[in-house]
SEGUKE-158603 format. One record per residue (C-alpha): residue number from 1; y, x, z; residue in three letters; chain. Coordinates in Angstrom, 3 decimals. Each point is the difference from the previous one (the first is absolute). Last residue first. Example, Ala and Ser with C-alpha at 12.3 -4.5 7.8 and 13.67 -1.06 7.14 Angstrom:
BEGIN
GUGU  pos     north      east        up  code  unit
GUGU    2    -1.060    13.670     7.140   SER     A
GUGU    1    -3.440    -1.370     0.660   ALA     A
//
This chain:
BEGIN
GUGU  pos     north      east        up  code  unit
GUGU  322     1.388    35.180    30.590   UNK     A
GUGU  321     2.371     2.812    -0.142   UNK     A
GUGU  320     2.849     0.420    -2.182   UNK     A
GUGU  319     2.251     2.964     0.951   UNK     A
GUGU  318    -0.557     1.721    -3.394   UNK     A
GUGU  317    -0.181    -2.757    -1.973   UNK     A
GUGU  316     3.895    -1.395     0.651   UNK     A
GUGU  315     1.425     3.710    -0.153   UNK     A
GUGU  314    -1.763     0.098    -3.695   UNK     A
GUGU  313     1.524    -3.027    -0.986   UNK     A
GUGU  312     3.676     0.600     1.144   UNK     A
GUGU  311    -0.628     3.383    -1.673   UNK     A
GUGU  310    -1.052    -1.570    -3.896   UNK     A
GUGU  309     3.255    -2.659     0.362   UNK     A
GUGU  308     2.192     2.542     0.736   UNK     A
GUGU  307    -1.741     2.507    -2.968   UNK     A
GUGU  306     0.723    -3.723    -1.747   UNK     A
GUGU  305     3.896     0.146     0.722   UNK     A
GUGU  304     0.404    -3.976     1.576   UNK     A
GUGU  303    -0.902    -3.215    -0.514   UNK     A
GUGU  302    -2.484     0.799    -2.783   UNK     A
GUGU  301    -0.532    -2.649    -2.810   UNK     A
GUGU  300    -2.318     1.616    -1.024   UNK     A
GUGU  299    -3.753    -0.049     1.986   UNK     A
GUGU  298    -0.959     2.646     2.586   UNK     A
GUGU  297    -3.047     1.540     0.140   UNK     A
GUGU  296    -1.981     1.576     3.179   UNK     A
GUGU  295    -3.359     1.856    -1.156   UNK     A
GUGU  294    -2.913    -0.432     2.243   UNK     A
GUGU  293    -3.602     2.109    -0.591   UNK     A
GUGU  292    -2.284    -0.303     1.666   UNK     A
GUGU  291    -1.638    -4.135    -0.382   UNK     A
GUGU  290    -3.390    -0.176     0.725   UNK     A
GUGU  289    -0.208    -3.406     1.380   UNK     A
GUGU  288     0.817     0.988     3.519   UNK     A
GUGU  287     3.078     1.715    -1.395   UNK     A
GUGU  286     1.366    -3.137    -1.409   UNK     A
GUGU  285    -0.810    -2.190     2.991   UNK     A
GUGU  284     1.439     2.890     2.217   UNK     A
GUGU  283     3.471    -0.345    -2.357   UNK     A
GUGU  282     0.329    -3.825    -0.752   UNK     A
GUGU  281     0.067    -0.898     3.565   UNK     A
GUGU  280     2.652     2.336     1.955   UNK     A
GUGU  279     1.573     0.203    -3.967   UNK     A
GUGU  278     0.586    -4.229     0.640   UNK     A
GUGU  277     2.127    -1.048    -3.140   UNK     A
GUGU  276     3.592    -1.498     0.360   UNK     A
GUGU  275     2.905     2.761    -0.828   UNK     A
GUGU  274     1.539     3.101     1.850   UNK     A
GUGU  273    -3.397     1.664     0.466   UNK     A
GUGU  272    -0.159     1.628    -3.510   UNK     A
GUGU  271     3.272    -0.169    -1.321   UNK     A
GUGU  270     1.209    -2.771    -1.914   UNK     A
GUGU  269    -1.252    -2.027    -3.361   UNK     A
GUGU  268     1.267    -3.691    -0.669   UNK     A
GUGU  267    -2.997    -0.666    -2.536   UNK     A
GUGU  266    -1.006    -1.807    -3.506   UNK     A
GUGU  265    -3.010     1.620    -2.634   UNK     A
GUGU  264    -0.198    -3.709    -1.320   UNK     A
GUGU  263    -3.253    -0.963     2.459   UNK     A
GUGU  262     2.518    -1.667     2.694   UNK     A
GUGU  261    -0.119    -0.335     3.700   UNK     A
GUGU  260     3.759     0.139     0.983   UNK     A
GUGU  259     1.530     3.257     0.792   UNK     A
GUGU  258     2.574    -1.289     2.489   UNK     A
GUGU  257    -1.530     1.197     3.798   UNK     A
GUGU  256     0.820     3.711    -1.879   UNK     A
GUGU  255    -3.192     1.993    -1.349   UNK     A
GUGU  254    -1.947     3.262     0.861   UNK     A
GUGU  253    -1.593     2.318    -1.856   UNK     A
GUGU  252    -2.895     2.451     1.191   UNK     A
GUGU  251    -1.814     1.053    -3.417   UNK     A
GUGU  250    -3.507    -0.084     1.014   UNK     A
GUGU  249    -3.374     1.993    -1.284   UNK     A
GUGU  248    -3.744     0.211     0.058   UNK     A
GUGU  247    -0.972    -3.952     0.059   UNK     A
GUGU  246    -2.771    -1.363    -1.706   UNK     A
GUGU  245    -2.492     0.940     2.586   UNK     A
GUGU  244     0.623    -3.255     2.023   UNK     A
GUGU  243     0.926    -2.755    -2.387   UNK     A
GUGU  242     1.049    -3.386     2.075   UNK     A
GUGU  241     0.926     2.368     3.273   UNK     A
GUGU  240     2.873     1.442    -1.954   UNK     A
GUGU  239     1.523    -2.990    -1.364   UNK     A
GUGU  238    -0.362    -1.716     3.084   UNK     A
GUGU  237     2.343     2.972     1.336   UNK     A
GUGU  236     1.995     0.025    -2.787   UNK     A
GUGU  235     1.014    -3.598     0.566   UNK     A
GUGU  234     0.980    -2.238    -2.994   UNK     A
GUGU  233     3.197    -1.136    -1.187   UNK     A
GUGU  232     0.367     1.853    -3.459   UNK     A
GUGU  231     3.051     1.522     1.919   UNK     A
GUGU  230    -2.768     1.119     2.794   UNK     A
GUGU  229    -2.030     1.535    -2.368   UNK     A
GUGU  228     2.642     1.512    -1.879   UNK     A
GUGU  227     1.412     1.688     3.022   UNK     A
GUGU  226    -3.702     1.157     1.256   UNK     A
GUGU  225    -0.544     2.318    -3.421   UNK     A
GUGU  224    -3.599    -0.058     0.057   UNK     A
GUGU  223    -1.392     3.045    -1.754   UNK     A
GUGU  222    -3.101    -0.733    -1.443   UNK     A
GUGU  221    -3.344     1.670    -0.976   UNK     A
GUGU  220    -1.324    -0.028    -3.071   UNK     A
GUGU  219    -3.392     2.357    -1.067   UNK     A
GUGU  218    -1.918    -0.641     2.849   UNK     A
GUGU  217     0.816    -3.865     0.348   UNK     A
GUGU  216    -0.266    -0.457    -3.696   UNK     A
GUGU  215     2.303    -2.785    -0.987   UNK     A
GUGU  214    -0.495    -3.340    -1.184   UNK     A
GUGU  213     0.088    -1.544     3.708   UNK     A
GUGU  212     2.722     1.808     0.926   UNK     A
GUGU  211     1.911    -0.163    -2.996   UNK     A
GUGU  210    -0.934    -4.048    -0.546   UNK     A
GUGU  209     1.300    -0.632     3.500   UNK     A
GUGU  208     3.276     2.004    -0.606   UNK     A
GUGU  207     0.456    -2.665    -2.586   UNK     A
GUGU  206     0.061    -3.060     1.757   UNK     A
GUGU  205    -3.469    -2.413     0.122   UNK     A
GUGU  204     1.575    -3.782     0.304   UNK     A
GUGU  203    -0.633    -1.160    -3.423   UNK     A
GUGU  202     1.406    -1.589    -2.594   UNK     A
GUGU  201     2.691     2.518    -0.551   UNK     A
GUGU  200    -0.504     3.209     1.564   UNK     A
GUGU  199     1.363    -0.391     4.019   UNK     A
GUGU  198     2.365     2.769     0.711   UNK     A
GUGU  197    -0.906     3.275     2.243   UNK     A
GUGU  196    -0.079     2.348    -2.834   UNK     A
GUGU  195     4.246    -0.930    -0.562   UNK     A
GUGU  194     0.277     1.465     3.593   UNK     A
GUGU  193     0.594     4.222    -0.854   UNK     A
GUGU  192    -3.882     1.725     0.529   UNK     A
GUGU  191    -0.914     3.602    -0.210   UNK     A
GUGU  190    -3.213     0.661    -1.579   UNK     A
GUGU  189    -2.142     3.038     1.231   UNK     A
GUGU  188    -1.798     2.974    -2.432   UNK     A
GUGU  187    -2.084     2.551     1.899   UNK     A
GUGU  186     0.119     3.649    -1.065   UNK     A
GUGU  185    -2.688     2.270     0.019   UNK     A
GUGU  184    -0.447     0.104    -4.097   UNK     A
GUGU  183    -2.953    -2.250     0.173   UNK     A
GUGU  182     1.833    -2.010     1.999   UNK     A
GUGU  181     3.129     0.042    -2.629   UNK     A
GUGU  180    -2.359    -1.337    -2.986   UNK     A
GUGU  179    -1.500    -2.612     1.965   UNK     A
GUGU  178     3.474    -0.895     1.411   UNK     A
GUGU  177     1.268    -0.356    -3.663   UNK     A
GUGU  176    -2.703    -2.214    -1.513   UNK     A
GUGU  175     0.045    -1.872     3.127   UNK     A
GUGU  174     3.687    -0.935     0.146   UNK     A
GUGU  173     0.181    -0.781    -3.673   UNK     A
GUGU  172    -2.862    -2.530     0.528   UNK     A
GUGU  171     2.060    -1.553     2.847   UNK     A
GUGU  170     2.953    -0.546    -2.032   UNK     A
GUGU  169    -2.318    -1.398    -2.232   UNK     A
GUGU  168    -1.229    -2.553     2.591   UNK     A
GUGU  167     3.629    -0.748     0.866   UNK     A
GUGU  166     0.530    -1.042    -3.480   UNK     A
GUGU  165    -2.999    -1.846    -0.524   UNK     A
GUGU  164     0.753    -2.366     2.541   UNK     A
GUGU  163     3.695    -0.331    -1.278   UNK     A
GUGU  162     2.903     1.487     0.439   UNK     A
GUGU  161     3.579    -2.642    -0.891   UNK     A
GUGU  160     1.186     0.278     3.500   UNK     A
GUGU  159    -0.199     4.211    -0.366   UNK     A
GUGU  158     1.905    -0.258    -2.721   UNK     A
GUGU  157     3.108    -1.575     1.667   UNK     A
GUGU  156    -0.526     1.710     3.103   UNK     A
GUGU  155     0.200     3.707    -2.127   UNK     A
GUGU  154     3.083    -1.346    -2.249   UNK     A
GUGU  153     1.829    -1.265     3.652   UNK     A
GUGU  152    -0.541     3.918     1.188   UNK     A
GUGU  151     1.131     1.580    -3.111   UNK     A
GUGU  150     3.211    -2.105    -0.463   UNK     A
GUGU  149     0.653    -2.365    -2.721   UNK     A
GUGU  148     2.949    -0.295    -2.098   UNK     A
GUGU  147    -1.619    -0.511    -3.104   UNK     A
GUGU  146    -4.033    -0.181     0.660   UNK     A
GUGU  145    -1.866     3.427     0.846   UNK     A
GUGU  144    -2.941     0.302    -1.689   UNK     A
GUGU  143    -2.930    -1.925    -1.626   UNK     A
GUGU  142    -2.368    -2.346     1.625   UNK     A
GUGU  141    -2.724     0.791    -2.881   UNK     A
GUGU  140    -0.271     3.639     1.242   UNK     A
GUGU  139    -1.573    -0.624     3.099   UNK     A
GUGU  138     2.119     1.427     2.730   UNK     A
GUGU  137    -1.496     2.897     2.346   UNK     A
GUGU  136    -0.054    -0.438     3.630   UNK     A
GUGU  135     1.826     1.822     2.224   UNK     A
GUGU  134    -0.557     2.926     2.201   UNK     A
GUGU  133    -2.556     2.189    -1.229   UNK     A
GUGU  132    -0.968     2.503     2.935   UNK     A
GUGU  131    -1.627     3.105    -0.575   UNK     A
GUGU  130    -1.711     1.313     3.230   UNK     A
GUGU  129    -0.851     3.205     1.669   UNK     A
GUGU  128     2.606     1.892    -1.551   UNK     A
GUGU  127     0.927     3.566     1.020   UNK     A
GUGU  126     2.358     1.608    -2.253   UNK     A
GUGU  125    -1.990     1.645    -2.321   UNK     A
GUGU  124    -2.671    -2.372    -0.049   UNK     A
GUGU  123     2.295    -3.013    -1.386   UNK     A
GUGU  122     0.971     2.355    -2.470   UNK     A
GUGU  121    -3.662     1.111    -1.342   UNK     A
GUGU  120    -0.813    -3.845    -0.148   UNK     A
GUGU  119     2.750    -1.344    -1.432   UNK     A
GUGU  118    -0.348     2.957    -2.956   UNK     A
GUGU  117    -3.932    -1.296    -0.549   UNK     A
GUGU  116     1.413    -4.100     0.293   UNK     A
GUGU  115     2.312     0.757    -3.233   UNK     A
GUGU  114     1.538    -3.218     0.191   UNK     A
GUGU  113    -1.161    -3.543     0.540   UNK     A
GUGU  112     0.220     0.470     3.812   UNK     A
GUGU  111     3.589     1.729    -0.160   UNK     A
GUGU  110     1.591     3.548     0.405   UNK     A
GUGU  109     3.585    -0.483    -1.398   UNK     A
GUGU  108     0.870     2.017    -3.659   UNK     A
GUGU  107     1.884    -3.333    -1.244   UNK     A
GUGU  106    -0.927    -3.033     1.429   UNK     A
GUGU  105    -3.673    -0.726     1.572   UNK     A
GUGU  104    -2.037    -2.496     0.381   UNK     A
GUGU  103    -2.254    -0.876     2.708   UNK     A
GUGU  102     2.428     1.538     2.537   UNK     A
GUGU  101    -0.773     2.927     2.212   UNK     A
GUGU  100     1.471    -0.632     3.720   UNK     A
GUGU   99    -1.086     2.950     2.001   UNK     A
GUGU   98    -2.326     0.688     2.692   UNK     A
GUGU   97    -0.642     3.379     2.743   UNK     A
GUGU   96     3.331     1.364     0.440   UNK     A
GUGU   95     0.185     2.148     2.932   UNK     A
GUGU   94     3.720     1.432     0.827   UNK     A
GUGU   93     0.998     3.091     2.109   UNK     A
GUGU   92     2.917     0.114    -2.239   UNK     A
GUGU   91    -0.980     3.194    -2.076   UNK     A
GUGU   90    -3.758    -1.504    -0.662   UNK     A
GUGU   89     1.966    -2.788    -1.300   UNK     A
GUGU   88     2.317     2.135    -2.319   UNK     A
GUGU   87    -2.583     1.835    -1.135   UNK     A
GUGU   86    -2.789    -3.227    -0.787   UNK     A
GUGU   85     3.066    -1.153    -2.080   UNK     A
GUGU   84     1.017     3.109    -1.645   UNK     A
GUGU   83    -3.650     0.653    -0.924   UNK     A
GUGU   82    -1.025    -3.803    -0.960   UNK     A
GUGU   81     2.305     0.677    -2.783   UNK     A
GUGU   80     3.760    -2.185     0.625   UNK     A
GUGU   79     0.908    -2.738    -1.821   UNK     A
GUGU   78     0.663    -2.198     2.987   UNK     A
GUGU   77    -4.083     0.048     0.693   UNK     A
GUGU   76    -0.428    -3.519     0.293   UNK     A
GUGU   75     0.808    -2.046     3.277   UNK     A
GUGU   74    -1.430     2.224     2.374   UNK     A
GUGU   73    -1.267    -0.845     3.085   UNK     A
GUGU   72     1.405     2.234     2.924   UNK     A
GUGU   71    -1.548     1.427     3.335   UNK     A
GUGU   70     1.090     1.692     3.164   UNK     A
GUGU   69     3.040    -1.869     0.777   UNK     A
GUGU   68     2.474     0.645     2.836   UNK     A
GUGU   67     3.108    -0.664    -0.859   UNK     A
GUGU   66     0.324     3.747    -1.372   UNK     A
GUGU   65    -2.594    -0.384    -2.155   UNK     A
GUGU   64     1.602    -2.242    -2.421   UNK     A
GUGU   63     2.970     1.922     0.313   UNK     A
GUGU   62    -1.506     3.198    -1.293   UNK     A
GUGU   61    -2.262    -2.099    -2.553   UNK     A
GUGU   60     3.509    -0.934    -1.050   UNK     A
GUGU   59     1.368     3.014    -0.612   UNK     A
GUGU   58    -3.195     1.730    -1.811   UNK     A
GUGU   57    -0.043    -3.290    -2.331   UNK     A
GUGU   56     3.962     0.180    -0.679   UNK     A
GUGU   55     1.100    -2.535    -2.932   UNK     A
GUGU   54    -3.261    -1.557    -0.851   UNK     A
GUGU   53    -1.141    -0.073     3.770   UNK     A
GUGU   52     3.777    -1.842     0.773   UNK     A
GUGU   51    -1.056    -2.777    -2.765   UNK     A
GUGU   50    -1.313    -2.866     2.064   UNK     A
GUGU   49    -0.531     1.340     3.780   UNK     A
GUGU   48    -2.032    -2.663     0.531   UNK     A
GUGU   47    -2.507     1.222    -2.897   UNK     A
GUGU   46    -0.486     2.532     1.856   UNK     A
GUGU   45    -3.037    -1.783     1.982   UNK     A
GUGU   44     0.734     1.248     3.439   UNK     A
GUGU   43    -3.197     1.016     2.508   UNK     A
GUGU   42    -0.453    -0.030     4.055   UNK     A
GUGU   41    -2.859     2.727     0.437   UNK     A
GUGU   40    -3.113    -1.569     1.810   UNK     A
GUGU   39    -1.291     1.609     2.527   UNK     A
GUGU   38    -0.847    -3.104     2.030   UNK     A
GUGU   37     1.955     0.122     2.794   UNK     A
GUGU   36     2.906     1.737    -1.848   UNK     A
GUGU   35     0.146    -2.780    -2.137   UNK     A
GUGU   34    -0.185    -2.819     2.113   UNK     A
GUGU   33     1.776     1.264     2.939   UNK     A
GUGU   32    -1.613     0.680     3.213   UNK     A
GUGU   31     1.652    -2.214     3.151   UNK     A
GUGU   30     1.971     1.897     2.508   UNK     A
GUGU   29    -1.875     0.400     3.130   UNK     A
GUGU   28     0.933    -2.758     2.574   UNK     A
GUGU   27    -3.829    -1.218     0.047   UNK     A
GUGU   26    -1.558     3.569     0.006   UNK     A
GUGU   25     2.199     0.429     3.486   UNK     A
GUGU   24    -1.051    -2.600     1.463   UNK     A
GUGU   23    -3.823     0.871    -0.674   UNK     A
GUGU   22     0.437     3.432     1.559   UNK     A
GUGU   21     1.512    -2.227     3.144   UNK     A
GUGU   20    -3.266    -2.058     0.080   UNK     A
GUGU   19    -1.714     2.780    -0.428   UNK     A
GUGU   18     1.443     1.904     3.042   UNK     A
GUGU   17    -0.203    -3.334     2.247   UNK     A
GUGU   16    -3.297    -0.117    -0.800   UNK     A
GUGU   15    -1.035     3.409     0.905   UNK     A
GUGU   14     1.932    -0.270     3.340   UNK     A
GUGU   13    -2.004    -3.277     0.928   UNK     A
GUGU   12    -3.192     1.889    -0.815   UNK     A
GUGU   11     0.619     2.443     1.917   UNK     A
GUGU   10     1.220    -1.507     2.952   UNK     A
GUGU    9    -3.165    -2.223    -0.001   UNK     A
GUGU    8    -2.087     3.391    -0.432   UNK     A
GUGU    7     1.747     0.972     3.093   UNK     A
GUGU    6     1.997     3.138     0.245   UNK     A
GUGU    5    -0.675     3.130     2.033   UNK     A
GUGU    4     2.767     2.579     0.161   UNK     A
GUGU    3    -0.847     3.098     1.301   UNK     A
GUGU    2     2.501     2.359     1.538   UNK     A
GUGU    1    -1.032     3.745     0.696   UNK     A
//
């Protein structure tokens, strides 16, 4: 029989050398993604996809999935019955846990001022977590539409005339509904555009300050929609770390080097990680203040086919890593 003796020195020194390549090897290993590191799902807010849900939900929920998403916001409900719609997900492999409900409603559309009981009951059957308004309401003595004006430019043009008061009863709205939705099991959020983030006159308070500090922080939470943000000319990020709690939700949107800062709902939209904001900074900062749940959307004018534009986003997220 053969015996090996080996010195403690010798030991140790081969030890060492065995760590030290274990260690190599952990630094060359591929870095973790973002999502997948986290367990987070990479979600699409439909409303990219403009009208291709309307035409062909089950279709497009197909697609949608097939480039890799796990989650979808919804927009409204397309006309459909909270059946077809929580069927159609549940037959794409899709979670939908929040949907854009406006204040006001048109036509048979689910809304805020609506019949909140029936909102309710749908919102459970396919899933919701959280109801999302998305735009503020327009007092009544600013009127409509001027001749010739578009939607967007009639919103910034109302929006610079809001006053103190204004905000604060947008604010009041917000609370009577998110009361009534919490004690329902359902948590009402407020999606932002960039008109919120312009100075009211004679004063230097904006009006996304007055919603946050008017509102309820149990009863309103808020879905930051980074794009806006960032075309308002702020940074999400100190946005973020200015309110912690507030923040429950993000619409991932990304803007060309030409979007200018501007409060008149303005941007050069593109793909998410083909345009100027930081995701390998906005994204941990986001989920470190409490952020889950991530929703890529995508601005008109598109550059190219928007289930294109949706894919090109997805790929993008999926291999981020920070």
């Amino acid at each position: 029989m053969i015996t090996i003796r080996t010195s403690r020195r010798a030991f140790i020194g081969g030890a060492a050398a065995l760590a030290g390549l274990g260690l190599a090897r952990l630094s060359t290993a591929a870095p973790i993604p973002f999502f997948k590191g986290n367990g987070l799902p990479i979600g699409l807010q439909l409303y990219t996809l403009g009208d291709l849900a309307q035409k062909d939900l089950a279709g497009t929920l197909r697609a949608v999935a097939d480039m890799g998403y796990r989650a979808v916001e919804l927009p409204g409900f397309y006309g459909h019955t909270a059946g077809d719609l929580a069927a159609a997900l549940k037959a794409a492999g899709l979670v939908c846990e929040s949907a854009h409900i406006n204040a006001q409603g048109r036509g048979p559309a689910p809304s805020l001022s609506g019949d909140l009981d029936a909102l309710v009951r749908d919102a459970h059957a396919i899933g919701l977590t959280f109801i999302v308004m998305p735009m503020f309401t327009v007092p009544a003595r600013l009127g409509g539409l001027q001749a010739g004006e578009g939607f967007g430019d009639f919103l910034a043009r109302v929006a610079s005339q809001f006053t103190a008061d204004d905000w604060k009863a947008q604010a009041a709205f917000l609370n009577e509904k998110g009361a009534a939705l919490k004690k329902a099991g359902l948590q009402l959020a407020y999606h932002n555009h960039n008109p919120e983030f312009a100075a009211i006159a004679g004063g230097t308070a904006t009006g996304y300050d007055i919603l946050l500090a008017e509102t309820d922080p149990d009863l309103v939470k808020m879905e930051m929609d980074a794009g806006w943000v960032a075309a308002a000319g702020l940074d999400p990020v100190a946005l973020l770390q200015a309110h912690p709690g507030r923040f429950r939700l993000m619409h991932v949107k990304d803007l060309k080097a030409g979007t200018a800062p501007n409060t008149r709902l303005k941007m050069d939209p593109t793909e998410v990680g083909g345009g100027t904001l930081d995701w390998h900074r906005i994204l941990p900062a986001a989920h470190a203040a409490g952020i889950n749940h991530f929703y890529v959307e995508q601005e008109p004018p598109f550059a190219r086919p928007r289930l294109e534009a949706a894919r090109l986003s997805a790929e993008y997220l999926g291999k981020l890593a920070v």
